[in-house]
N, CA, C and O atoms as a GROMACS GRO file, in nm:
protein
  340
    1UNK      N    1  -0.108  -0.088  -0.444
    1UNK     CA    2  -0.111   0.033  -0.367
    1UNK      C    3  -0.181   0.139  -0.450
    1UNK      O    4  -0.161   0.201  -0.555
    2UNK      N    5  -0.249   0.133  -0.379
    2UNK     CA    6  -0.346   0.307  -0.473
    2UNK      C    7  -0.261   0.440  -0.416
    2UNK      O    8  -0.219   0.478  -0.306
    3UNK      N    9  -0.259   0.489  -0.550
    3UNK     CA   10  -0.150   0.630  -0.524
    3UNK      C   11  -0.203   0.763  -0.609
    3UNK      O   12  -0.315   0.778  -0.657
    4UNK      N   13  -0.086   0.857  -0.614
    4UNK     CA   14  -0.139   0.968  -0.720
    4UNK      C   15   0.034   0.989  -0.723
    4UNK      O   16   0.110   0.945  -0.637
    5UNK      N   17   0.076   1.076  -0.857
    5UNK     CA   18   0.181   1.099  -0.885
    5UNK      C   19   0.277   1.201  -0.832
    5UNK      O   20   0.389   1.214  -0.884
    6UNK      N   21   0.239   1.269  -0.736
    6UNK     CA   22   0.291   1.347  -0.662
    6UNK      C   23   0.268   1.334  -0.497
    6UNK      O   24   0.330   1.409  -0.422
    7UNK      N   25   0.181   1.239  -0.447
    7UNK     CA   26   0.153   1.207  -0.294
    7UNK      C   27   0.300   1.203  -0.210
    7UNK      O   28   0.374   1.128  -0.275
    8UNK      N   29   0.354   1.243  -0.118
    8UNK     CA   30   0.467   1.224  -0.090
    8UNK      C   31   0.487   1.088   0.001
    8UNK      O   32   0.585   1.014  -0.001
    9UNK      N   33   0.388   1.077   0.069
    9UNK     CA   34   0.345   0.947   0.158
    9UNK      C   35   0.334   0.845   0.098
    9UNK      O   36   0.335   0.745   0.169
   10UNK      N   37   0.317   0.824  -0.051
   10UNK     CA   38   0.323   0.768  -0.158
   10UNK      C   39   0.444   0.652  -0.169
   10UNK      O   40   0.471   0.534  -0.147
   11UNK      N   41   0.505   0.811  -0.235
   11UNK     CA   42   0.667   0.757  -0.266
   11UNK      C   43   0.724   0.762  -0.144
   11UNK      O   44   0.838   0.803  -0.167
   12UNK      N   45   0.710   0.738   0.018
   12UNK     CA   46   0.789   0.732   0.113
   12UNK      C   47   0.676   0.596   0.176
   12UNK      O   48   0.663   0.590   0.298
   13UNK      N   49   0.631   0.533   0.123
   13UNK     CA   50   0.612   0.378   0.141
   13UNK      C   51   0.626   0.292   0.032
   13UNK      O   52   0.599   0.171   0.034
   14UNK      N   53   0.675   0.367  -0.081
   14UNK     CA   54   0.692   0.308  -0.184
   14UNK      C   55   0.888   0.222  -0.161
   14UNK      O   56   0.936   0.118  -0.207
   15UNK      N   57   0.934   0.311  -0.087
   15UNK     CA   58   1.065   0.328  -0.104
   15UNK      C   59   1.070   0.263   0.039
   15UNK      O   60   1.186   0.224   0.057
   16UNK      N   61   0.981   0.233   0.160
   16UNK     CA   62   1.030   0.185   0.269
   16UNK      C   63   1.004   0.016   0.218
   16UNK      O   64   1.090  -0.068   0.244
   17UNK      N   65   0.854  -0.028   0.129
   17UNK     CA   66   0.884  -0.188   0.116
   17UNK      C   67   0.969  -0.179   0.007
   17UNK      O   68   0.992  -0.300  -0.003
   18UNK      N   69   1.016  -0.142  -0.057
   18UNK     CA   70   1.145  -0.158  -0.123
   18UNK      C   71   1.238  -0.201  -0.022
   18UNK      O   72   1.284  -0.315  -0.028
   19UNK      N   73   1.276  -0.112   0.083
   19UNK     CA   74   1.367  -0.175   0.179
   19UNK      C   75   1.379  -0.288   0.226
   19UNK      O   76   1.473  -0.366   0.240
   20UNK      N   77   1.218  -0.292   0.260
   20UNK     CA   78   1.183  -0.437   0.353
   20UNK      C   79   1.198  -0.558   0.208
   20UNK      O   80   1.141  -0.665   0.228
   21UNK      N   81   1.261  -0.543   0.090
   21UNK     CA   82   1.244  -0.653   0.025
   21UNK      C   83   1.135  -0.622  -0.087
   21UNK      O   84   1.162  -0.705  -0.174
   22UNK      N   85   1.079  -0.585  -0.110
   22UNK     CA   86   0.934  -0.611  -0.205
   22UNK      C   87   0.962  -0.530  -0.304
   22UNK      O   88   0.941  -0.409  -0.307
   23UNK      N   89   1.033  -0.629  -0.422
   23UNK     CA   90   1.052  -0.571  -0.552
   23UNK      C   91   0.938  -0.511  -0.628
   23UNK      O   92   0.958  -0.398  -0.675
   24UNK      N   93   0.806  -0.576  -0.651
   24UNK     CA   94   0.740  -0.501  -0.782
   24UNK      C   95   0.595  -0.456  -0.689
   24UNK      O   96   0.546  -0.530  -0.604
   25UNK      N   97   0.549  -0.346  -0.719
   25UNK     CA   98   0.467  -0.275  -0.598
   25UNK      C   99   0.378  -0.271  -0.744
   25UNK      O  100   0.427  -0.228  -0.848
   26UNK      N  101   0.254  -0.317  -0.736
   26UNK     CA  102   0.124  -0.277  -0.810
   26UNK      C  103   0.096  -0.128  -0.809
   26UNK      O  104   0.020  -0.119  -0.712
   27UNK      N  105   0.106  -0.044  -0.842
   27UNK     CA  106   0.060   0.112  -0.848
   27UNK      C  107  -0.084   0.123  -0.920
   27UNK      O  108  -0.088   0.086  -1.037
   28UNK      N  109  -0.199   0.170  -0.861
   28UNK     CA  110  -0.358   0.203  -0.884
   28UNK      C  111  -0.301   0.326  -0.880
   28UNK      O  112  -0.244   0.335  -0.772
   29UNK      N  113  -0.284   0.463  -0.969
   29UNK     CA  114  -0.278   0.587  -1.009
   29UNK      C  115  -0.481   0.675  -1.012
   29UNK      O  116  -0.565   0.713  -1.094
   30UNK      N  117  -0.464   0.667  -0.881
   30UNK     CA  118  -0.590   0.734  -0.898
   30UNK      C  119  -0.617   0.882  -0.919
   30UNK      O  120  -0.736   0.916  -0.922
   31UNK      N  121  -0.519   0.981  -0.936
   31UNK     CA  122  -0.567   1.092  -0.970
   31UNK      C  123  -0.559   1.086  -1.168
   31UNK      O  124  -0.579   1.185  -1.237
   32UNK      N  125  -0.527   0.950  -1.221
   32UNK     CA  126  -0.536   0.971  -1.373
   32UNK      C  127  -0.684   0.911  -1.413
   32UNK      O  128  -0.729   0.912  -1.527
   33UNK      N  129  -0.752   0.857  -1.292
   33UNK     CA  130  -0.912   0.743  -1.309
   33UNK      C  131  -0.930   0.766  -1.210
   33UNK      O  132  -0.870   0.723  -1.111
   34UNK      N  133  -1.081   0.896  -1.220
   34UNK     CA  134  -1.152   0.896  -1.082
   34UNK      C  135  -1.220   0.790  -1.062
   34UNK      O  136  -1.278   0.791  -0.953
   35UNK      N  137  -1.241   0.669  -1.146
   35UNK     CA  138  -1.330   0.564  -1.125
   35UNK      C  139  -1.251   0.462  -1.048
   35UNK      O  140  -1.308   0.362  -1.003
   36UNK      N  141  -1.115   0.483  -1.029
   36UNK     CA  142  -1.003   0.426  -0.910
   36UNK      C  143  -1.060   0.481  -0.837
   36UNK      O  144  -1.150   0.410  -0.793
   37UNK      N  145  -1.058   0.580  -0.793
   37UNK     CA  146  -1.071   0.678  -0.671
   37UNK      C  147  -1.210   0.603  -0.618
   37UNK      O  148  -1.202   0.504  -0.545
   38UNK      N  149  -1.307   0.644  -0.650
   38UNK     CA  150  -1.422   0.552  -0.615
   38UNK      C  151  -1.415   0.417  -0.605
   38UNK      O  152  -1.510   0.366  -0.545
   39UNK      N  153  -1.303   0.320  -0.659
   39UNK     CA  154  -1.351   0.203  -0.620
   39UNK      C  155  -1.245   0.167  -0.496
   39UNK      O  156  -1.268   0.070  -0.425
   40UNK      N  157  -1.157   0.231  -0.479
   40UNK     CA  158  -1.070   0.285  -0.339
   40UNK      C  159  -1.125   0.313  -0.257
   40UNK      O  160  -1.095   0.273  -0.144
   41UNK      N  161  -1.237   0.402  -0.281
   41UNK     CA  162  -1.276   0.443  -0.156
   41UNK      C  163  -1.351   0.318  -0.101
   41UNK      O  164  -1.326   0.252  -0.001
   42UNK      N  165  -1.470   0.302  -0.214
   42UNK     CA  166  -1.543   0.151  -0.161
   42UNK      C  167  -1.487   0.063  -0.115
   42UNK      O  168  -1.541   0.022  -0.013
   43UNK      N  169  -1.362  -0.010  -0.156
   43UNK     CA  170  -1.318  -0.109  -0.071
   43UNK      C  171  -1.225  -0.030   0.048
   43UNK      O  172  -1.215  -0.112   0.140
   44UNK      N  173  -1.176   0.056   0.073
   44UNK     CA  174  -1.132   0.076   0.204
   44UNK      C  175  -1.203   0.163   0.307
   44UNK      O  176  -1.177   0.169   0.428
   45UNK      N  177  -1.314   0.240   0.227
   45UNK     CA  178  -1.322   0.333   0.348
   45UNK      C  179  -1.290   0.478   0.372
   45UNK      O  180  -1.347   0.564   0.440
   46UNK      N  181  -1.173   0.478   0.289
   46UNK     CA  182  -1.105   0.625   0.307
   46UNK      C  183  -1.095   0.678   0.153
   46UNK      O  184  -1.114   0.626   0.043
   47UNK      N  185  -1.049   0.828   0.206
   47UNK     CA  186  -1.031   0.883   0.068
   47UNK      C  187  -0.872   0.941   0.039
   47UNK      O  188  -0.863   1.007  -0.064
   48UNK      N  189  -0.770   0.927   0.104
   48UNK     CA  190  -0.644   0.956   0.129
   48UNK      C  191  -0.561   0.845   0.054
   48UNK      O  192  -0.634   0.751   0.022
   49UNK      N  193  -0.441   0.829   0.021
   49UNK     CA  194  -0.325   0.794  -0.077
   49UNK      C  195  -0.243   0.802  -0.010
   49UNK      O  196  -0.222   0.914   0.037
   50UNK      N  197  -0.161   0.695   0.028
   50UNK     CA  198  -0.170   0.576  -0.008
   50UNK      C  199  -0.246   0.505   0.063
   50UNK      O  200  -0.267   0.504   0.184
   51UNK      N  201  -0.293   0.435  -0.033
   51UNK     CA  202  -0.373   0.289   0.042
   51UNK      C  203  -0.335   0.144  -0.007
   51UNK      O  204  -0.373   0.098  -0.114
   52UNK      N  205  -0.268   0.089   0.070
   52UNK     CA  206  -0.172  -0.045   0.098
   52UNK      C  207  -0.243  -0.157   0.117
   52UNK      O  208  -0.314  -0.166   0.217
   53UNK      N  209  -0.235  -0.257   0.027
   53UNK     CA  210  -0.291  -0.383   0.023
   53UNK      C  211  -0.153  -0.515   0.018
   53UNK      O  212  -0.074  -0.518  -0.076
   54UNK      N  213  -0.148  -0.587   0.102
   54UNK     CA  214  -0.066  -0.689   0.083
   54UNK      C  215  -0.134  -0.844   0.080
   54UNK      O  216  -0.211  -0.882   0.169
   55UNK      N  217  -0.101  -0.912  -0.015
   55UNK     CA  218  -0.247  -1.016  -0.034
   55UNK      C  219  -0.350  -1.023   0.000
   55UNK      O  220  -0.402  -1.105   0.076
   56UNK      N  221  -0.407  -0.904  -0.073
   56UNK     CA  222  -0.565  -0.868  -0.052
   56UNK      C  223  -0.570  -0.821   0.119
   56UNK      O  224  -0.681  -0.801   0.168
   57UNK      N  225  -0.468  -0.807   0.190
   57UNK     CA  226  -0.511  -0.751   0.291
   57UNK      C  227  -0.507  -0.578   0.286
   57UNK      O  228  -0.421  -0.516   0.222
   58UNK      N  229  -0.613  -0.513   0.366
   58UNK     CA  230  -0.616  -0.376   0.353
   58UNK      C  231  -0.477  -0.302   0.507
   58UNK      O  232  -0.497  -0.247   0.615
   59UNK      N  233  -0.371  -0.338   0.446
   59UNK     CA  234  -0.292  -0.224   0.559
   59UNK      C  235  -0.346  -0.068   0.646
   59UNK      O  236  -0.374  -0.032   0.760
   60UNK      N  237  -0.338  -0.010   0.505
   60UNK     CA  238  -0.379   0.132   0.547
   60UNK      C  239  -0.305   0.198   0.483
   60UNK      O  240  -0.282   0.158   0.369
   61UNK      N  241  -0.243   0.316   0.529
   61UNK     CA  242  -0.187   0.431   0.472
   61UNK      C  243  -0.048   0.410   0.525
   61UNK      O  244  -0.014   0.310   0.589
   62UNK      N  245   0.028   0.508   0.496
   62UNK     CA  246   0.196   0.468   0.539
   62UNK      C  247   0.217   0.515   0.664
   62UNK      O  248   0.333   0.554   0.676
   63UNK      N  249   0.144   0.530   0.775
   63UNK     CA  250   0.148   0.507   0.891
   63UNK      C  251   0.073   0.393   0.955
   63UNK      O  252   0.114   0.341   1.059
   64UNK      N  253  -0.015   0.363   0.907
   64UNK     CA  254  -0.041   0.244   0.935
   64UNK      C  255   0.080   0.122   0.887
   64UNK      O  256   0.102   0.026   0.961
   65UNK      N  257   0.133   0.135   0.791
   65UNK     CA  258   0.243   0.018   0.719
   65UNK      C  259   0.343   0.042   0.834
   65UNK      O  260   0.362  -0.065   0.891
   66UNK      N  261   0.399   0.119   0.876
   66UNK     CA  262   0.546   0.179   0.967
   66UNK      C  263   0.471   0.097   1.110
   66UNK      O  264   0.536   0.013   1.172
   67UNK      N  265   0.344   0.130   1.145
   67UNK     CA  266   0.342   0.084   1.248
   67UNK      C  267   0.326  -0.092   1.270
   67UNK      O  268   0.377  -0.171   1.350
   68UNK      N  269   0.259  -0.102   1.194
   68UNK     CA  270   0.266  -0.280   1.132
   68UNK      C  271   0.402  -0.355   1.139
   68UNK      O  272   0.427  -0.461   1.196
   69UNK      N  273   0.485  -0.272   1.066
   69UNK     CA  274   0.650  -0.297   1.093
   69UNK      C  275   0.704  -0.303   1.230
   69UNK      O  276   0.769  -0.395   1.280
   70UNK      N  277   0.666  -0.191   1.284
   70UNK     CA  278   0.699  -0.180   1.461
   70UNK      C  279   0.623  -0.285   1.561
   70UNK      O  280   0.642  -0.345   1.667
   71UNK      N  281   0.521  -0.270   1.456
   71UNK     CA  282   0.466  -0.403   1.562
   71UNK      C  283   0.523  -0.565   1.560
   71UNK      O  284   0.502  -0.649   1.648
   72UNK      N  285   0.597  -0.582   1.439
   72UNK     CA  286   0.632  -0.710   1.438
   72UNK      C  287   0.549  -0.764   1.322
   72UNK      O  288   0.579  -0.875   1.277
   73UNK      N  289   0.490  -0.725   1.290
   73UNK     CA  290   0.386  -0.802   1.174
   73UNK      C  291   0.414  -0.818   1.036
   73UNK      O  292   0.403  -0.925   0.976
   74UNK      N  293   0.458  -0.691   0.978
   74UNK     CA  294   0.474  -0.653   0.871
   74UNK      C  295   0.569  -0.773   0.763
   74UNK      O  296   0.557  -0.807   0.645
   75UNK      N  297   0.638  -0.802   0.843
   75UNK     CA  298   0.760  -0.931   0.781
   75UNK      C  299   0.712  -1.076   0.782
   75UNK      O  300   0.759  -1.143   0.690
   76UNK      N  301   0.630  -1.141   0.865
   76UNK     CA  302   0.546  -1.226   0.827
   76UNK      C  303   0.418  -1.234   0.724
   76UNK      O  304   0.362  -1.328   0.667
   77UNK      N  305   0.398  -1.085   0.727
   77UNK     CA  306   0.277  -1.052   0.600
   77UNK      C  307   0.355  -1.028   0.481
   77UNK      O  308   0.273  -1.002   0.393
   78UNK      N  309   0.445  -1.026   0.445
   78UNK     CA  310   0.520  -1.010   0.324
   78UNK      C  311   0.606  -1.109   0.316
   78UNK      O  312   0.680  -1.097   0.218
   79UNK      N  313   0.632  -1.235   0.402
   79UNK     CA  314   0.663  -1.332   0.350
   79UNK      C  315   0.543  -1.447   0.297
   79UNK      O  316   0.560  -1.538   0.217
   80UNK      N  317   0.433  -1.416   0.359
   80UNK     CA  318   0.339  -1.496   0.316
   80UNK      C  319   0.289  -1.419   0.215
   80UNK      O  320   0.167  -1.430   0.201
   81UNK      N  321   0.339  -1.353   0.150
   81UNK     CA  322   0.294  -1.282   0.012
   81UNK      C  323   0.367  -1.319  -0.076
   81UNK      O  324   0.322  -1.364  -0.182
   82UNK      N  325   0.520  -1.305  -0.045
   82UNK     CA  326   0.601  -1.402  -0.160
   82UNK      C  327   0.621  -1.554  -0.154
   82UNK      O  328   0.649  -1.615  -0.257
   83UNK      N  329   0.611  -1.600  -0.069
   83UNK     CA  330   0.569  -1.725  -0.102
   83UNK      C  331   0.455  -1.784  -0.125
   83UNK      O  332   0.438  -1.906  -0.130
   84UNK      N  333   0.347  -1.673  -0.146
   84UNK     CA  334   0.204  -1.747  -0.255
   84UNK      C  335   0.242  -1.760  -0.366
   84UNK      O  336   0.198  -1.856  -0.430
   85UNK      N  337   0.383  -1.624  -0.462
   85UNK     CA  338   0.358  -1.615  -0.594
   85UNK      C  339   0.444  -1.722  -0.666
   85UNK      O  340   0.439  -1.734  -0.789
   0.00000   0.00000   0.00000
């Protein structure tokens, strides 16, 4: 998950896949390496925090993750994430 240390959308998808199960969350700290920031943007597109990857898939931001959840998806994409590792 690409983040910054104060994003609040951040730490409020940080703390919802915690819920859903997902102990260790990769953190990309891009306001400490603007050269994160740029390579964030290149692979997604956007320039906003958080940006959510679950086995190399690009989620989105923490409305995109909430709605993924609502849709039904979200729990089959995070079981096929822990059972790759």
């Amino acid at each position: 998950m690409y983040t910054t240390g104060v994003c609040p959308y951040c730490q409020m998808a940080e703390r919802y896949l915690h819920k859903k199960g997902v102990a260790v969350i990769e953190k990309v700290r891009v306001d400490l390496n603007p050269a994160q920031r740029d390579a964030m943007m290149q692979r997604t597109g956007r320039r906003t925090v958080p940006q959510i990857f679950i086995n190399d898939r690009h989620v989105g931001g923490y409305d995109d993750l909430v709605a993924l959840d609502q849709g039904g998806q979200l729990d089959s994409l995070l079981a096929t994430s822990t059972s790759g590792q």
